[in-house]
C-alpha positions in Angstrom: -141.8 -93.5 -69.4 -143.2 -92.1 -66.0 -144.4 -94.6 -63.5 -147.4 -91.5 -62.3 -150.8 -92.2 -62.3 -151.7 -88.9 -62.9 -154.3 -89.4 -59.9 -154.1 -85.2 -59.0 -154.9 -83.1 -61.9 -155.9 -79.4 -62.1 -157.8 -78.0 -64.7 -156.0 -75.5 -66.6 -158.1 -72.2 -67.3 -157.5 -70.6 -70.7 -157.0 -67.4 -70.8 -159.2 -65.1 -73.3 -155.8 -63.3 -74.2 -152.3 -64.5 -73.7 -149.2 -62.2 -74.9 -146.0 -63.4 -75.2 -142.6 -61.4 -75.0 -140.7 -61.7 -78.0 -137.5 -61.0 -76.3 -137.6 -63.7 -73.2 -140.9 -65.2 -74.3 -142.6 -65.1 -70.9 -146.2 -65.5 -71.7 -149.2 -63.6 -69.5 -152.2 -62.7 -69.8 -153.5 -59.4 -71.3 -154.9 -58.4 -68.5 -152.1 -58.7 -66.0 -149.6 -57.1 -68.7 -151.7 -54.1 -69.5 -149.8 -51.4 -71.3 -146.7 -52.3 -69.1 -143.1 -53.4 -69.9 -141.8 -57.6 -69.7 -141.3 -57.7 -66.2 -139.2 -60.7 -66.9 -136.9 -58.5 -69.0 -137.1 -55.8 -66.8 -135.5 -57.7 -63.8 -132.9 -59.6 -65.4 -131.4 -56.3 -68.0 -132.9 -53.0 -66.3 -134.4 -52.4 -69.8 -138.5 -51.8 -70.2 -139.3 -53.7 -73.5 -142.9 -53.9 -74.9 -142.2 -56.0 -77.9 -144.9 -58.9 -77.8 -147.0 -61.4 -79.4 -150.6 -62.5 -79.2 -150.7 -65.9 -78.9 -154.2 -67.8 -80.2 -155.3 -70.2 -78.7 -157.7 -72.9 -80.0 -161.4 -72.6 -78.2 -163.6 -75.2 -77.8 -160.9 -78.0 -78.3 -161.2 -79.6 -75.4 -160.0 -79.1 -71.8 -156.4 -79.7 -70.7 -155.5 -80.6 -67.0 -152.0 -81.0 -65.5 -150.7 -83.8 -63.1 -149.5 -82.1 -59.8 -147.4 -84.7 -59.2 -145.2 -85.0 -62.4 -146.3 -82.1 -64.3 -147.3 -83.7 -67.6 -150.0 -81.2 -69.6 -153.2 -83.7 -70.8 -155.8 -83.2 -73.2 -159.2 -84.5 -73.5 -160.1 -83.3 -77.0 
């Protein structure tokens, strides 16, 4: 068990539309991806792959924060 107090926390923004590469399963938002290739992919093989997922998310659930300090993710709904 962590001794942090979780005394910093930032407010984590959901995104409208988060893809997913099914390959490396770097996740981004729609936006920044656009019609483009993994960039994760990209850098590590030289290959362009366009293979993702939408992932959902669930609005309206609450807002989630994360401790700076330790990193845990915390929900309030």
């Amino acid at each position: 068990m962590s001794d942090c107090k979780h005394s910093t926390l930032e407010l984590l923004v959901e995104r409208k539309r988060t893809m997913r590469c099914r390959r490396c399963h770097l996740t981004m938002s729609a936006e920044e991806l656009g019609d483009g290739h993994c960039p994760e992919c990209f850098d590590s093989s030289g290959s362009k792959y366009f293979d993702f997922e939408e992932i959902v998310h669930r609005e309206g659930k609450g807002a989630r924060y994360r401790c700076e300090d330790c990193g845990i993710v915390i929900g309030s709904g």
